[in-house]
Predicted model as a PDB file, atoms N, CA, C, CB and O in Angstrom, pLDDT in the B-factor column:
MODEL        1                                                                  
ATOM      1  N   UNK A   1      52.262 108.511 107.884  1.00 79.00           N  
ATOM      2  CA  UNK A   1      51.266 108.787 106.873  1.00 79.00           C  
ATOM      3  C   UNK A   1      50.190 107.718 106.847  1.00 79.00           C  
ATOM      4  CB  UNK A   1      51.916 108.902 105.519  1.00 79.00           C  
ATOM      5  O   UNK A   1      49.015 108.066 106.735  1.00 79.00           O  
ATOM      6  N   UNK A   2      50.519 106.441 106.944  1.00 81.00           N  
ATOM      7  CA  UNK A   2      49.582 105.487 106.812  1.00 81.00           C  
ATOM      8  C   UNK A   2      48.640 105.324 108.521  1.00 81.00           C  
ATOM      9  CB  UNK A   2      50.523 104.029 106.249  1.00 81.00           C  
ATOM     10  O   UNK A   2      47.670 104.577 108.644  1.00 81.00           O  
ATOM     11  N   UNK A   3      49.069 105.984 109.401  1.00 78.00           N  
ATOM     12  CA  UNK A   3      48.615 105.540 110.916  1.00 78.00           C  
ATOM     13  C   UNK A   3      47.509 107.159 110.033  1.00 78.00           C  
ATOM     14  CB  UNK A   3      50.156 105.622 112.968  1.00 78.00           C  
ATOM     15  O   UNK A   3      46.309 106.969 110.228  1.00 78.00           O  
ATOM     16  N   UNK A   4      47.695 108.048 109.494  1.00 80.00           N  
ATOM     17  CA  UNK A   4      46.801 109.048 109.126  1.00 80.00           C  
ATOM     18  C   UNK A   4      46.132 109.033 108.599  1.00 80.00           C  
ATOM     19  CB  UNK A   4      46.964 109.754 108.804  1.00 80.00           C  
ATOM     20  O   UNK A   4      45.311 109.949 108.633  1.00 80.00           O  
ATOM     21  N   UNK A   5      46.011 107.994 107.745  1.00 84.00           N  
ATOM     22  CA  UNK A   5      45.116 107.920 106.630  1.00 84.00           C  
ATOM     23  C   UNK A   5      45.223 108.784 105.090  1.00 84.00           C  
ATOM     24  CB  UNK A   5      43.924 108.284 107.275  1.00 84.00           C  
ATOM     25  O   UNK A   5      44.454 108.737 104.131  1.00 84.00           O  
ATOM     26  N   UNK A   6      46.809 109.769 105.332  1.00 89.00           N  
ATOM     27  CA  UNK A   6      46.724 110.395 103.769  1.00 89.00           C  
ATOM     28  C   UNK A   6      46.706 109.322 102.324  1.00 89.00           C  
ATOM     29  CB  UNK A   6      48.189 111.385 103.604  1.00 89.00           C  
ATOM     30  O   UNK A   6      47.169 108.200 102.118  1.00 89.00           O  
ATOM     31  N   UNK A   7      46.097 110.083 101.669  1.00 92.00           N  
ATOM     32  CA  UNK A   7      45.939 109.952 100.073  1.00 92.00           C  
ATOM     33  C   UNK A   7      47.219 110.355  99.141  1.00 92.00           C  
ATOM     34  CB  UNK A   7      44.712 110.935  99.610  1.00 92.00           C  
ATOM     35  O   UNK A   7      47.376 111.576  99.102  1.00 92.00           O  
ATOM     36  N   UNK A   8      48.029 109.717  98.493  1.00 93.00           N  
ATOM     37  CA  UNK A   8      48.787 109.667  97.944  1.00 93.00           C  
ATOM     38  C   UNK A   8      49.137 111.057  97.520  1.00 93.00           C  
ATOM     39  CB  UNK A   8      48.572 108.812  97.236  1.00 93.00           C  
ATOM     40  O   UNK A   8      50.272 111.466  97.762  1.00 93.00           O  
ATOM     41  N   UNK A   9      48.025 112.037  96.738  1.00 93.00           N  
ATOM     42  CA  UNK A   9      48.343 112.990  96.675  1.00 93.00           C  
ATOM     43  C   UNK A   9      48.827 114.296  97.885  1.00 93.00           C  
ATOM     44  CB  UNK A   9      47.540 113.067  96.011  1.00 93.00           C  
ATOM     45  O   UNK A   9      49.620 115.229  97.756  1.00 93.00           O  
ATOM     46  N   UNK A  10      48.234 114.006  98.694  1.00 92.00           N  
ATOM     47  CA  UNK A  10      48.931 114.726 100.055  1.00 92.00           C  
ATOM     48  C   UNK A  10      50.327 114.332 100.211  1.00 92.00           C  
ATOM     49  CB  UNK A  10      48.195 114.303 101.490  1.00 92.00           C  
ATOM     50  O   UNK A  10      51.245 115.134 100.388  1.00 92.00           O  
ATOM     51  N   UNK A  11      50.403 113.556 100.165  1.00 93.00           N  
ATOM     52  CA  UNK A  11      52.081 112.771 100.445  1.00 93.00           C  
ATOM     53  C   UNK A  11      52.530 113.111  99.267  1.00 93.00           C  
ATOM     54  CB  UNK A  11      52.309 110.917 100.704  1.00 93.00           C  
ATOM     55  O   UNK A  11      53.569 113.690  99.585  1.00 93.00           O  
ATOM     56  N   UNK A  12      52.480 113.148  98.308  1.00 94.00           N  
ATOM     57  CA  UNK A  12      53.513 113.925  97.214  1.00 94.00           C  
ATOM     58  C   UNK A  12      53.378 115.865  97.453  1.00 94.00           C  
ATOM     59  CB  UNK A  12      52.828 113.375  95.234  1.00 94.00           C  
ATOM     60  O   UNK A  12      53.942 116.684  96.727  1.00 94.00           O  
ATOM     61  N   UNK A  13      52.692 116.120  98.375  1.00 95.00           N  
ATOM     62  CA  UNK A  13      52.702 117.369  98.448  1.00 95.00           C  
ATOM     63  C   UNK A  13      53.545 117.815  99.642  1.00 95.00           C  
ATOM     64  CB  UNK A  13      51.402 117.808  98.455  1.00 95.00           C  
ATOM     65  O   UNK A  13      54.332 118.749  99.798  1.00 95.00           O  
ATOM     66  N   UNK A  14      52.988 116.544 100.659  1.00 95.00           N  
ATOM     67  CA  UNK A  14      54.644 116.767 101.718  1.00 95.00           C  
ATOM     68  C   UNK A  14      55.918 116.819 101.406  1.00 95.00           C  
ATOM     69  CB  UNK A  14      54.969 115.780 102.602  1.00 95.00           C  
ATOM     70  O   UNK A  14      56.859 117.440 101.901  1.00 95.00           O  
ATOM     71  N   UNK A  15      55.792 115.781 100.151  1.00 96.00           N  
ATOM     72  CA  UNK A  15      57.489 115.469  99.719  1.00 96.00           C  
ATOM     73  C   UNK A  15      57.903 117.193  99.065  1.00 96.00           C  
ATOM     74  CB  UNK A  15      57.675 113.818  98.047  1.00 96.00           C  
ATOM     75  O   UNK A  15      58.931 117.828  99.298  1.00 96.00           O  
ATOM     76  N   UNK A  16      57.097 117.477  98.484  1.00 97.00           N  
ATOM     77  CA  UNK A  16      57.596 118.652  97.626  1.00 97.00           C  
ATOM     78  C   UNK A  16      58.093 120.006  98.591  1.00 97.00           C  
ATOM     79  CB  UNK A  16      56.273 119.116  96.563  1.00 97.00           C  
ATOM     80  O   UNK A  16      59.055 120.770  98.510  1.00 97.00           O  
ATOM     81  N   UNK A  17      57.099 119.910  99.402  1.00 97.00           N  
ATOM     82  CA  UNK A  17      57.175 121.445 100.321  1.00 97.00           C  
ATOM     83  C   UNK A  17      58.522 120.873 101.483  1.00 97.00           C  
ATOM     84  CB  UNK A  17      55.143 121.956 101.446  1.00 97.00           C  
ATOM     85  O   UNK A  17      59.137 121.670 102.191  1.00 97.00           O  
ATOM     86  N   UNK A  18      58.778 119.422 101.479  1.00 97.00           N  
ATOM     87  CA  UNK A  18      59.595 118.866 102.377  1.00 97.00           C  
ATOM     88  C   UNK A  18      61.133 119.258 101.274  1.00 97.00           C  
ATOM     89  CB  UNK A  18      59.076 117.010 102.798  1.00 97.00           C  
ATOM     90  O   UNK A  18      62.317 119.283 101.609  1.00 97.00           O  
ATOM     91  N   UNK A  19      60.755 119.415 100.463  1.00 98.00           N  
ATOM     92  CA  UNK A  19      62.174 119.419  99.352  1.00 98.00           C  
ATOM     93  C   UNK A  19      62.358 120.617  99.452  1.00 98.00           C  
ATOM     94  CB  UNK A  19      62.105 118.976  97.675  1.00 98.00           C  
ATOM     95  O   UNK A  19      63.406 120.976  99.988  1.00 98.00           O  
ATOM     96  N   UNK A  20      61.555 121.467  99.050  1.00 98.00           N  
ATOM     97  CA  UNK A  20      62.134 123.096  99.059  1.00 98.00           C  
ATOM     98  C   UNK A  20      61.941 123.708 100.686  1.00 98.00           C  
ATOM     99  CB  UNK A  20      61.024 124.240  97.795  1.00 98.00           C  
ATOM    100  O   UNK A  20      62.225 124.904 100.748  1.00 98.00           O  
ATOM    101  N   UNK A  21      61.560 123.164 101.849  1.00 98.00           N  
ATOM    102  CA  UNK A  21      61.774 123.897 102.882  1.00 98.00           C  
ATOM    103  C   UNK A  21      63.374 123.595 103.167  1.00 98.00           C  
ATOM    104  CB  UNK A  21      60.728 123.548 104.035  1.00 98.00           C  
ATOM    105  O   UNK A  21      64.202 124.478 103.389  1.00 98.00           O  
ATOM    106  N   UNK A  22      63.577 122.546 103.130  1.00 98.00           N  
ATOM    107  CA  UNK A  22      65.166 121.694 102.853  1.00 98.00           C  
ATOM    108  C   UNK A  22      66.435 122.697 102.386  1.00 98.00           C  
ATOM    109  CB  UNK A  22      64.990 120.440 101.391  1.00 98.00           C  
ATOM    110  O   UNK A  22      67.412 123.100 103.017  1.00 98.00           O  
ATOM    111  N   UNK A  23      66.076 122.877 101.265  1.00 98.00           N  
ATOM    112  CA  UNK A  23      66.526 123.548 100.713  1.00 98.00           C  
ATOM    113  C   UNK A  23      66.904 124.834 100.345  1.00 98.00           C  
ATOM    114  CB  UNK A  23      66.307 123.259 100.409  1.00 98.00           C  
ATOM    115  O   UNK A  23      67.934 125.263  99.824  1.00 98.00           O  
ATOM    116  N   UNK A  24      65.340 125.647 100.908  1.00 98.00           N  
ATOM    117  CA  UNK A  24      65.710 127.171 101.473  1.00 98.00           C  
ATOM    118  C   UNK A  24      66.402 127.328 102.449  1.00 98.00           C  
ATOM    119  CB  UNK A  24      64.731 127.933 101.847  1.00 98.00           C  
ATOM    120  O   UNK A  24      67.210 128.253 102.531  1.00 98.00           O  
ATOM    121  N   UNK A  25      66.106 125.960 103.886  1.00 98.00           N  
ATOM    122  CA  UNK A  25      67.086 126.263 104.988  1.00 98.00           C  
ATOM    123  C   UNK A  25      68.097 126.430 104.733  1.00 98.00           C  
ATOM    124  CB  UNK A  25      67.248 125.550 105.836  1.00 98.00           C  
ATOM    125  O   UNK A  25      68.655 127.426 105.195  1.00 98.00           O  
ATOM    126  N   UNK A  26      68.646 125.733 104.069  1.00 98.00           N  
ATOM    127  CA  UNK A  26      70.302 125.074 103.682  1.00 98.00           C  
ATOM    128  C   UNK A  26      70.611 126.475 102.776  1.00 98.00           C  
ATOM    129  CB  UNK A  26      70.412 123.138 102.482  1.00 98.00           C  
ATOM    130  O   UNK A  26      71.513 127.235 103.129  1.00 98.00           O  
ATOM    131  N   UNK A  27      70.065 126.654 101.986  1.00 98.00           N  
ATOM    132  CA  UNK A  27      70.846 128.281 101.160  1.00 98.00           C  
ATOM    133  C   UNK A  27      70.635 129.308 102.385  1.00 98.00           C  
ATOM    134  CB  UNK A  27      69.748 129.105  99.359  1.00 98.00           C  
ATOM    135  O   UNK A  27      71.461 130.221 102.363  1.00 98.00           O  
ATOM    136  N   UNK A  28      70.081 129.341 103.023  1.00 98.00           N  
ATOM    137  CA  UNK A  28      69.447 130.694 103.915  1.00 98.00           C  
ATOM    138  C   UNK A  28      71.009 129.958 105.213  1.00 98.00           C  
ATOM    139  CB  UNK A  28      66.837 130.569 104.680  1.00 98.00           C  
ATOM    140  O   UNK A  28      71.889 130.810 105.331  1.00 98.00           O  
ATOM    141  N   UNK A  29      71.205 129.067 105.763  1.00 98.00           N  
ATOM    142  CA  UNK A  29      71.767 128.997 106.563  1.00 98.00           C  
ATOM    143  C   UNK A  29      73.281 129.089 105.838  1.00 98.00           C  
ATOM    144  CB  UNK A  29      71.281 127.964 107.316  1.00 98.00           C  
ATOM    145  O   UNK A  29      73.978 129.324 106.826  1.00 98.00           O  
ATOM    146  N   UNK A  30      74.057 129.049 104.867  1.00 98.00           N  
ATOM    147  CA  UNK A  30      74.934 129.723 104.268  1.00 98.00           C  
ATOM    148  C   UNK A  30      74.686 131.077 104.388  1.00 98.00           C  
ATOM    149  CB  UNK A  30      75.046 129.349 103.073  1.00 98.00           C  
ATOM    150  O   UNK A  30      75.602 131.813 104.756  1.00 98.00           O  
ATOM    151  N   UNK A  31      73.612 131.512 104.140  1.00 98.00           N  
ATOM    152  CA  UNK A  31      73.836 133.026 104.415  1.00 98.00           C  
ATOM    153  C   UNK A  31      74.219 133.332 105.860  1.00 98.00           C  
ATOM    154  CB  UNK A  31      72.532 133.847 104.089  1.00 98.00           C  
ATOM    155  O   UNK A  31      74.553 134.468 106.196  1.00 98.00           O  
ATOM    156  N   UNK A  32      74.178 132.512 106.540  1.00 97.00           N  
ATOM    157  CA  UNK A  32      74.179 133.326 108.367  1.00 97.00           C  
ATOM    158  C   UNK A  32      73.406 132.784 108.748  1.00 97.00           C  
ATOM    159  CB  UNK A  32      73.839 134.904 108.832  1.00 97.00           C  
ATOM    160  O   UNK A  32      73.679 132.241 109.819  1.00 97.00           O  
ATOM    161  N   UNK A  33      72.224 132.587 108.297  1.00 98.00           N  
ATOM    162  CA  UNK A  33      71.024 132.452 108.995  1.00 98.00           C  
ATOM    163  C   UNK A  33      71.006 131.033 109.879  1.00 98.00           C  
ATOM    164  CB  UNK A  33      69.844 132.533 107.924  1.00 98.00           C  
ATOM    165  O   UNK A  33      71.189 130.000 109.235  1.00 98.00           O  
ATOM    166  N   UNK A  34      70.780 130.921 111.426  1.00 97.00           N  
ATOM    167  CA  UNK A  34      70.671 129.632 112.007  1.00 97.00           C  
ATOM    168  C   UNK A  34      69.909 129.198 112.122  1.00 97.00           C  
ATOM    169  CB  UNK A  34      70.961 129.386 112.820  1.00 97.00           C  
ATOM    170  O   UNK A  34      69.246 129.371 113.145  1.00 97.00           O  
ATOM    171  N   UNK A  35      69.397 128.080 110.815  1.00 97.00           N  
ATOM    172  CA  UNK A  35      68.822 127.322 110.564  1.00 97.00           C  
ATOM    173  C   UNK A  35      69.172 125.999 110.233  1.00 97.00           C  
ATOM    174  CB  UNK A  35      68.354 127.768 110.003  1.00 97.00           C  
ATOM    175  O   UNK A  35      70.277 125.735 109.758  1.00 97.00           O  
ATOM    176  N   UNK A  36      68.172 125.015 110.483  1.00 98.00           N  
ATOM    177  CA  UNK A  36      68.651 123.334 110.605  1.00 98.00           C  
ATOM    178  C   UNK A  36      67.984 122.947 109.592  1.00 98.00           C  
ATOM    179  CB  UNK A  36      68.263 122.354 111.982  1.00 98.00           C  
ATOM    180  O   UNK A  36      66.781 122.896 109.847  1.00 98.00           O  
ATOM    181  N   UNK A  37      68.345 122.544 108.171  1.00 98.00           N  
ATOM    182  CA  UNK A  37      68.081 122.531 107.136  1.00 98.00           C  
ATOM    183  C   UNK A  37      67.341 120.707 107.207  1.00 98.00           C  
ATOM    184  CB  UNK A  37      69.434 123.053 106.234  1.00 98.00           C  
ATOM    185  O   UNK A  37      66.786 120.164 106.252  1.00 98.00           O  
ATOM    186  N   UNK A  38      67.465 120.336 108.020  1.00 97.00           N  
ATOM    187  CA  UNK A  38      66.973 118.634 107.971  1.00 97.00           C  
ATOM    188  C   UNK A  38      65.611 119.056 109.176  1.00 97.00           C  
ATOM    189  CB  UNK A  38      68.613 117.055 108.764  1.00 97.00           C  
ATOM    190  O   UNK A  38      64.569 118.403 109.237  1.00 97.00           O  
ATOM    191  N   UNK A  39      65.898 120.199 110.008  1.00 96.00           N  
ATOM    192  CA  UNK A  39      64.572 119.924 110.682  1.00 96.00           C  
ATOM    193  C   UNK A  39      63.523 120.567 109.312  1.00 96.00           C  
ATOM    194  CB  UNK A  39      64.418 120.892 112.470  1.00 96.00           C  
ATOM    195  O   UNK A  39      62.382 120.198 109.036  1.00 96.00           O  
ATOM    196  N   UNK A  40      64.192 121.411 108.757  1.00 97.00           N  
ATOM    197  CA  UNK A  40      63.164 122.232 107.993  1.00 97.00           C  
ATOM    198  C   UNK A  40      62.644 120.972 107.262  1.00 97.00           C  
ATOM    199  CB  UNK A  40      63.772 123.586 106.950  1.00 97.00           C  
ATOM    200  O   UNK A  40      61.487 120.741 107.613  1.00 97.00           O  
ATOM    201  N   UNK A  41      63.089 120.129 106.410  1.00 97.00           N  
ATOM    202  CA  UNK A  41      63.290 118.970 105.841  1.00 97.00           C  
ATOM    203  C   UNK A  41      61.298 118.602 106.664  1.00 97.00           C  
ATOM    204  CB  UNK A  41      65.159 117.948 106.462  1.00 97.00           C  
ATOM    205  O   UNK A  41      60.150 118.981 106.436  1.00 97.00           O  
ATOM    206  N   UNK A  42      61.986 117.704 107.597  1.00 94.00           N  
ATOM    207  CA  UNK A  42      61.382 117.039 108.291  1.00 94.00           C  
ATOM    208  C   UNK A  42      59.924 117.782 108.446  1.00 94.00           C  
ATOM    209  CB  UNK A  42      62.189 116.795 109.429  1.00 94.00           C  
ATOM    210  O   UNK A  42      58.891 117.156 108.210  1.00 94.00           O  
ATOM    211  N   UNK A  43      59.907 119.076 108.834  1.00 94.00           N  
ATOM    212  CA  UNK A  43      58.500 119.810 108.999  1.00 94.00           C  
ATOM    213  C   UNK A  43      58.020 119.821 107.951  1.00 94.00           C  
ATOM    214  CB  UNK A  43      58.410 121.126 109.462  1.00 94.00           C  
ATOM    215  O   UNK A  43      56.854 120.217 107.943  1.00 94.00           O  
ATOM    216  N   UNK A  44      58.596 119.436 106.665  1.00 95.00           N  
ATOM    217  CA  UNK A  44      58.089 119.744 105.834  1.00 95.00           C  
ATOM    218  C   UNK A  44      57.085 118.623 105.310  1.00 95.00           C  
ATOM    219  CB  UNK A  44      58.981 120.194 105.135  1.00 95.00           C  
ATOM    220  O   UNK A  44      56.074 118.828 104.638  1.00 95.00           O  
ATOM    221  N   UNK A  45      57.623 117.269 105.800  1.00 92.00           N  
ATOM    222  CA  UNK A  45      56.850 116.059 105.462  1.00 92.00           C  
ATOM    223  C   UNK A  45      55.775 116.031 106.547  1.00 92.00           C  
ATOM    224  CB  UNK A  45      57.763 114.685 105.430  1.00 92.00           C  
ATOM    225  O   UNK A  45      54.973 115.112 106.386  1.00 92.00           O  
ATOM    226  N   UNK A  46      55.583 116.707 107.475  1.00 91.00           N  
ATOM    227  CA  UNK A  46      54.417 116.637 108.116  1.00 91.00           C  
ATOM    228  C   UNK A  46      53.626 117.841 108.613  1.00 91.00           C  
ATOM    229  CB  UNK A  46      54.651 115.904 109.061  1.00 91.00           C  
ATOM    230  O   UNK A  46      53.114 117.838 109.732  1.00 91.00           O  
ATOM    231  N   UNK A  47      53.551 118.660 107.945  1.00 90.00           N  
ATOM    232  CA  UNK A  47      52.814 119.806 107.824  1.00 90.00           C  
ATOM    233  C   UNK A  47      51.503 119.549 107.796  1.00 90.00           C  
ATOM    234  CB  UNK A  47      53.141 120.515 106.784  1.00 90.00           C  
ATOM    235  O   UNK A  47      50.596 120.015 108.485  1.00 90.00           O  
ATOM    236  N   UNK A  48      51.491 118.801 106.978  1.00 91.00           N  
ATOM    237  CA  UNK A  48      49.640 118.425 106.743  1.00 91.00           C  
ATOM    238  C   UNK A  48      49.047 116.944 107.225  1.00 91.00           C  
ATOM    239  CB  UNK A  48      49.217 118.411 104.881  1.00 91.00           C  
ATOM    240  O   UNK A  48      48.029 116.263 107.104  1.00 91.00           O  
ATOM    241  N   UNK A  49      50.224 116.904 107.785  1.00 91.00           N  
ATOM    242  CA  UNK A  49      49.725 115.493 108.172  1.00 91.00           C  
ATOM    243  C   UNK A  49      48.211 115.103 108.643  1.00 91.00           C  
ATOM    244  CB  UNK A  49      50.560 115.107 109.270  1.00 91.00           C  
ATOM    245  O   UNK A  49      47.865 113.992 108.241  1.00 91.00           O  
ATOM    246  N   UNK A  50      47.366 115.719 109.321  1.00 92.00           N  
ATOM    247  CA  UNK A  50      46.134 115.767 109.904  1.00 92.00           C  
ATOM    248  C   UNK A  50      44.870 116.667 108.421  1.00 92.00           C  
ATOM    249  CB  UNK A  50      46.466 116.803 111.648  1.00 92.00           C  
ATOM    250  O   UNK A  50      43.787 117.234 108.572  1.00 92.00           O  
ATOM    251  N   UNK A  51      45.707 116.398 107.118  1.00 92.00           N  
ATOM    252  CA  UNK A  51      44.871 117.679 106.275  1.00 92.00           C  
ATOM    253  C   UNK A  51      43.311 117.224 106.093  1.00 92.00           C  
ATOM    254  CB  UNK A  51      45.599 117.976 104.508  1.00 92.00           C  
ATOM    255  O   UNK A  51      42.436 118.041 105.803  1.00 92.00           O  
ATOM    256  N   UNK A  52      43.003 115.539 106.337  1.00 91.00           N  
ATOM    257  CA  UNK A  52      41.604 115.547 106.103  1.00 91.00           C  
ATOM    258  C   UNK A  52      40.679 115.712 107.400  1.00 91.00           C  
ATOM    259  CB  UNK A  52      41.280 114.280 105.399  1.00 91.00           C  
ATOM    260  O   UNK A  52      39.510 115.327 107.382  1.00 91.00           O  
ATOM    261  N   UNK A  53      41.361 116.402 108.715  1.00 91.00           N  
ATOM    262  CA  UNK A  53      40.488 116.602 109.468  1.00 91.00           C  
ATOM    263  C   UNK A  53      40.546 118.246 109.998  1.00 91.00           C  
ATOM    264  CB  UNK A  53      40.620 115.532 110.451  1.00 91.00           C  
ATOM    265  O   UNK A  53      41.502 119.019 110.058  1.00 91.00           O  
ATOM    266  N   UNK A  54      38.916 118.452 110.397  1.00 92.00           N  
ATOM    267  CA  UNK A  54      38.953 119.848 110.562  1.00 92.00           C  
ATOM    268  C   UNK A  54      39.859 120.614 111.243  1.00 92.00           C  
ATOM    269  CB  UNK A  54      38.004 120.154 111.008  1.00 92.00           C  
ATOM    270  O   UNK A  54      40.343 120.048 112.223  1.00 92.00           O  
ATOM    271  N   UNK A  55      40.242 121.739 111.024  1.00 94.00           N  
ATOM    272  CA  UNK A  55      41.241 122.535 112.126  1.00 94.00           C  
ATOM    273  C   UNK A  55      42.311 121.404 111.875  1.00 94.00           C  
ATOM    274  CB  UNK A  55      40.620 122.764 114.041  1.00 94.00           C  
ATOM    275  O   UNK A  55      42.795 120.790 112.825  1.00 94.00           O  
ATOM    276  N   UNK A  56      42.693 121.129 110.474  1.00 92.00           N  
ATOM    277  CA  UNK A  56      43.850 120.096 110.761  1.00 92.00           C  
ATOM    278  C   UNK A  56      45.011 120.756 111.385  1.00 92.00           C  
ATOM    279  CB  UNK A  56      44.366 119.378 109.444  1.00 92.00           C  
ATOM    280  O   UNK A  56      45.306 120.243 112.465  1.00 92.00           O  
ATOM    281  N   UNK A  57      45.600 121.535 111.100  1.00 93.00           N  
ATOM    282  CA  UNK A  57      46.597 122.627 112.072  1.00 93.00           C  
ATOM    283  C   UNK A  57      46.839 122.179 113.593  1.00 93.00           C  
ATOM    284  CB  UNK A  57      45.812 124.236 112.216  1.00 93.00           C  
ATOM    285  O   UNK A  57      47.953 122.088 114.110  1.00 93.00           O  
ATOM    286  N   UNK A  58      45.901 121.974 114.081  1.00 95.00           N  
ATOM    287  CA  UNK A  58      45.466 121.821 115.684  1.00 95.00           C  
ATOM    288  C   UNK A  58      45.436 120.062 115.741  1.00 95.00           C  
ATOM    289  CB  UNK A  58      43.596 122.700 116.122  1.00 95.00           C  
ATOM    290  O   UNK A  58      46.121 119.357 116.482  1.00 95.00           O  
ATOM    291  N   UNK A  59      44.519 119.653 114.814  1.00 93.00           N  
ATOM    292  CA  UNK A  59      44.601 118.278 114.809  1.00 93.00           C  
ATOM    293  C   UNK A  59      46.036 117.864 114.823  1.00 93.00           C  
ATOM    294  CB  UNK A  59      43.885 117.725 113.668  1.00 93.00           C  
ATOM    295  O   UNK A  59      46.588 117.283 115.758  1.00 93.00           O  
ATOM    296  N   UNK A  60      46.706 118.296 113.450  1.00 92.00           N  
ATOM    297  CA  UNK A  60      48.121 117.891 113.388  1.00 92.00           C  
ATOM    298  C   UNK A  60      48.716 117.680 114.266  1.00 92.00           C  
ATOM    299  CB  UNK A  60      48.818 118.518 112.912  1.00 92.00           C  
ATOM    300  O   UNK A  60      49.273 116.590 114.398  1.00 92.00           O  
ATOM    301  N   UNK A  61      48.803 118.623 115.143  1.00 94.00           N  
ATOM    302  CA  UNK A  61      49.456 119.370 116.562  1.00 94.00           C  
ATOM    303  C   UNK A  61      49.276 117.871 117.886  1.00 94.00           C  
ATOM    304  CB  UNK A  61      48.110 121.258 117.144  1.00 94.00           C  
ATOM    305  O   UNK A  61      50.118 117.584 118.737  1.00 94.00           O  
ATOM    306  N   UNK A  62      47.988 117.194 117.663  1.00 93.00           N  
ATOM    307  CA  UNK A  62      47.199 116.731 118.715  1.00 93.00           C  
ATOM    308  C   UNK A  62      48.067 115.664 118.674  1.00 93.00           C  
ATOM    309  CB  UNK A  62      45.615 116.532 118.611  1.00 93.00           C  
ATOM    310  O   UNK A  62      48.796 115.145 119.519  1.00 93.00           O  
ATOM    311  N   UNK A  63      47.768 115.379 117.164  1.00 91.00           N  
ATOM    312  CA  UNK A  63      48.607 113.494 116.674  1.00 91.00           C  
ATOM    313  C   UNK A  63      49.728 113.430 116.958  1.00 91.00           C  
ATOM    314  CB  UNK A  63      48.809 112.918 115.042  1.00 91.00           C  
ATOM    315  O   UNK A  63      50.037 112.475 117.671  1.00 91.00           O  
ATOM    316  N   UNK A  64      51.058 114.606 116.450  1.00 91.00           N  
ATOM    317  CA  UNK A  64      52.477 114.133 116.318  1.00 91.00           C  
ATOM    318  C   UNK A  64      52.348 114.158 118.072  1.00 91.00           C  
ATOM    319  CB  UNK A  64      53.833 115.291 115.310  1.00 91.00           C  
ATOM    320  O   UNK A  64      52.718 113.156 118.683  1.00 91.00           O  
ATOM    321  N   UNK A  65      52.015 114.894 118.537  1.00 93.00           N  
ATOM    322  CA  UNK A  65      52.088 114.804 120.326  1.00 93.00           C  
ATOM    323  C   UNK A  65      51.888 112.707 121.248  1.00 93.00           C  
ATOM    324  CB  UNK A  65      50.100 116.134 120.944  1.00 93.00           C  
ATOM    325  O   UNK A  65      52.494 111.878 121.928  1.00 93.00           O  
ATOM    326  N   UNK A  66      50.849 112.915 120.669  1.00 91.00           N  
ATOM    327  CA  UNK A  66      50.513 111.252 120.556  1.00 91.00           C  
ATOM    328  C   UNK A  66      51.620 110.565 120.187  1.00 91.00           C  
ATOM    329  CB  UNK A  66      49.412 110.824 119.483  1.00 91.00           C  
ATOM    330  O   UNK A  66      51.751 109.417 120.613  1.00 91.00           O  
ATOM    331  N   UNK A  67      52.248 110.926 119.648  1.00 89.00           N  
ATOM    332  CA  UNK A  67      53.309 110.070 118.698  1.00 89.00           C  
ATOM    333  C   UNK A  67      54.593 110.329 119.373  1.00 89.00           C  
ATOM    334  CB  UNK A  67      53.410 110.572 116.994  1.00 89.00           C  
ATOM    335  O   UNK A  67      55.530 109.552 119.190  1.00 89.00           O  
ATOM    336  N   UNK A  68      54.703 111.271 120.072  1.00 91.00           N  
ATOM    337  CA  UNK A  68      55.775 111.459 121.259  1.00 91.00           C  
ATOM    338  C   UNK A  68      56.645 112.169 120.600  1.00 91.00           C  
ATOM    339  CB  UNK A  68      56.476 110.169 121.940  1.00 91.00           C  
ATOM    340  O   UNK A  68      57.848 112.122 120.859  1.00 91.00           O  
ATOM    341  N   UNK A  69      56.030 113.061 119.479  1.00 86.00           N  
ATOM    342  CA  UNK A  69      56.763 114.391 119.800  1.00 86.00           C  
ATOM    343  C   UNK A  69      56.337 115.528 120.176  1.00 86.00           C  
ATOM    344  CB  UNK A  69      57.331 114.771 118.963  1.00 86.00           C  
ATOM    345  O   UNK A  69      55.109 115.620 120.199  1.00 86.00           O  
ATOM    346  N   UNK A  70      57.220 116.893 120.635  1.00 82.00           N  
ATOM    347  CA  UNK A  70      57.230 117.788 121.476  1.00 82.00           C  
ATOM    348  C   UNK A  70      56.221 118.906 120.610  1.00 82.00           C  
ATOM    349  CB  UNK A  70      58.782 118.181 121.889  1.00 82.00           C  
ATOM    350  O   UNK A  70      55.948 120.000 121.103  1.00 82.00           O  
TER     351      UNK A  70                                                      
ENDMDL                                                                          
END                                                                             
């Protein structure tokens, strides 16, 4: 977050969507469903990671790659 430059309020918005993606995995993967309730977790804190730049979606995409992930 800080190599990104987010604003505090973005980062409490990762945490939140990072809490309930978490958490739907984890009830949804009791149901059957094969899902990894810590990756959901994890996508969830960096979803927006790139949100103050255009096409952050794509940006996002550009950085975590940089950062050596897949």
């Amino acid at each position: 977050w800080e190599r990104a430059g987010l604003p505090e309020h973005i980062r409490a918005h990762q945490e939140a969507v990072a809490a309930l993606a978490g958490k739907w995995a984890a009830e949804l993967k009791e149901r059957g469903w094969q899902l990894d309730p810590e990756l959901a977790f994890e996508a969830g804190l960096v979803h927006d990671i790139a949100r103050l730049e255009p096409e952050h979606p794509k940006a996002g995409a550009k950085l975590l790659r940089r950062e050596g992930y897949p």
